[in-house]
C-alpha positions in Angstrom: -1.4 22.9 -26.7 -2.3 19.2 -28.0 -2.5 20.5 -31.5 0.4 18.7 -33.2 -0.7 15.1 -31.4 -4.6 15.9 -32.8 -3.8 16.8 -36.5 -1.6 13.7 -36.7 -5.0 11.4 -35.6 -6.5 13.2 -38.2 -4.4 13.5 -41.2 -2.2 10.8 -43.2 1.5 11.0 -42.6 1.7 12.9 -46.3 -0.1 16.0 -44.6 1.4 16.2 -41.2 3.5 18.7 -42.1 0.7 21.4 -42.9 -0.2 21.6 -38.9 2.8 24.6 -38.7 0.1 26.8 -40.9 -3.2 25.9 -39.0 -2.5 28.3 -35.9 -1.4 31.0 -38.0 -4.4 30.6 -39.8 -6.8 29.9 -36.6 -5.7 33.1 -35.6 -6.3 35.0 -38.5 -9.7 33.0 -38.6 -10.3 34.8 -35.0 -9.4 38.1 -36.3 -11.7 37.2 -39.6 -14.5 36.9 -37.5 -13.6 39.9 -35.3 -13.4 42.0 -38.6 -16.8 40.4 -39.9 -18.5 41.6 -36.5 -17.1 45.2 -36.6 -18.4 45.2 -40.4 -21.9 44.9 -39.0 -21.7 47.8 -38.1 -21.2 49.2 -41.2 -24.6 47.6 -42.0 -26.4 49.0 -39.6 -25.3 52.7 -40.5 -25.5 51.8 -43.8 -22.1 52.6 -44.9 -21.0 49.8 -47.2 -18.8 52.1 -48.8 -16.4 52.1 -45.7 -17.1 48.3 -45.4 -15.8 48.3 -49.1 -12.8 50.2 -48.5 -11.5 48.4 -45.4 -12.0 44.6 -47.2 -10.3 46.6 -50.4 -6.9 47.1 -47.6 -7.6 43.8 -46.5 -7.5 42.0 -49.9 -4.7 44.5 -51.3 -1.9 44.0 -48.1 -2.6 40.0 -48.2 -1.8 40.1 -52.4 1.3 42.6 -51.3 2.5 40.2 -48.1 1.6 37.1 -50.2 4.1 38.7 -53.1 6.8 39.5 -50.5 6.8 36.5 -47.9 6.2 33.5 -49.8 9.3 33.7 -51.5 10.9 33.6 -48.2 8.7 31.6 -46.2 6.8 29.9 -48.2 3.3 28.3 -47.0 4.1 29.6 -43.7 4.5 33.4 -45.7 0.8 32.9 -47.0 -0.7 32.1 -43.5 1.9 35.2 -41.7 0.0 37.5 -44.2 -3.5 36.5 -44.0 -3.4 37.0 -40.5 -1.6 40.5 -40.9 -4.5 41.0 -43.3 -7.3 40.2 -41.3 -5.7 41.9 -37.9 -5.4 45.1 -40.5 -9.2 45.0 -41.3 -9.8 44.6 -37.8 -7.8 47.4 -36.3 -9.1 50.0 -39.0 -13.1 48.5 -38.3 -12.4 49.5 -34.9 -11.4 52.6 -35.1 -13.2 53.9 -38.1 -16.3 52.6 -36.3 -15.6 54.6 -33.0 -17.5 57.4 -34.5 -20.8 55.1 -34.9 -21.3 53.1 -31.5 -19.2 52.4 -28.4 -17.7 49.2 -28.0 -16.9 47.7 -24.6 -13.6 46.0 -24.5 -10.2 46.2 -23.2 -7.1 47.4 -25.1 -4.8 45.9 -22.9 -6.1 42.5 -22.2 -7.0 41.7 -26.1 -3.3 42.4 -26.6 -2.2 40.8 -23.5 -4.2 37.9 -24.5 -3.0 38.4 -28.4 0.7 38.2 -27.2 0.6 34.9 -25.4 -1.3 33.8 -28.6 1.5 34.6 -30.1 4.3 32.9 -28.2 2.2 29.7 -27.9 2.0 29.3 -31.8 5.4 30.4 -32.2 7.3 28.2 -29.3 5.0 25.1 -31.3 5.8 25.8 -34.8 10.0 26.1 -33.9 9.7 23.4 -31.5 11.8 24.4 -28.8 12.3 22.7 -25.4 9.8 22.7 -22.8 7.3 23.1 -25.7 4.4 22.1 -23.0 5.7 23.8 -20.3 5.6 26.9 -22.1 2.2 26.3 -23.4 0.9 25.8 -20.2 2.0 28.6 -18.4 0.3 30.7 -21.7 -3.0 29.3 -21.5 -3.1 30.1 -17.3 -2.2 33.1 -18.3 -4.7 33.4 -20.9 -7.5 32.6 -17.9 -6.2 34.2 -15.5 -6.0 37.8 -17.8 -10.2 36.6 -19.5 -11.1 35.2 -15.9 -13.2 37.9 -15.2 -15.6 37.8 -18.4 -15.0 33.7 -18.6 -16.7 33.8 -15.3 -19.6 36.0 -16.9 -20.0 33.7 -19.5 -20.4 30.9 -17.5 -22.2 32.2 -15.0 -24.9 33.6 -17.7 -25.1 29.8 -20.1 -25.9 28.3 -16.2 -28.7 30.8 -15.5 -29.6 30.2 -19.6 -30.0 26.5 -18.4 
């Protein structure tokens, strides 16, 4: 939400203007990550052939994206197709991995919580009215859909402490 008012304390005026690709490209960090975990399991079942082949999709739909977006979007094109890059990675580690261990998670909320990502990124970088209302009313929904394993998490760092 405060992004825009943070990158300008942090960057001279000539820079400013990069801040409309750093939540594309927080996002695709998130789904980096995501990716990079699933991969571990290729690791552990020792199938870095499959690890190979899903980074080989990765790296071949971001040159393909890059080549068709950037023309037309420009910085903003690189960053849309890193993200669709890393979320393709992601989605095919997941499944592909299905056959090697059970993972835990919900479907619905990741995607709930993936679409008021979404909007909040998108009603900052076109600047529309009400920009904070907006972002507000995404992040409480963002708690209110992770409340449940929020509350997990804290509740397991205080008994950590």
């Amino acid at each position: 939400m405060l992004f825009r008012f943070i990158i300008s304390l942090m960057t001279s005026p000539d820079y400013y203007e990069a801040w409309q690709c750093v939540p594309l490209l927080l996002c695709s960090t998130v789904f980096s990550c995501l990716a990079t975990f699933i991969g571990s399991i290729y690791t552990m079942e020792k199938k870095s052939v499959s690890q190979l082949v899903t980074t080989l999709v990765g790296a071949v739909s971001n040159i393909v994206l890059n080549l068709i977006l950037i023309p037309r979007f420009g910085i903003s094109g690189a960053a849309i197709a890193t993200l669709v890059s890393f979320m393709l990675v992601f989605i095919i580690r997941l499944i592909d991995t299905r056959n090697y261990i059970a993972l835990h998670w919900s479907p619905v909320r990741f995607c709930i919580s993936f679409v008021l990502l979404m909007i909040q990124i998108v009603v900052m970088i076109n600047d529309w009215g009400s920009v904070y209302i907006i972002q507000s009313v995404c992040l409480a929904g963002l708690i209110a859909v992770n409340f449940s394993p929020l509350l997990s998490g804290i509740k397991k760092l205080i008994r950590l402490r």
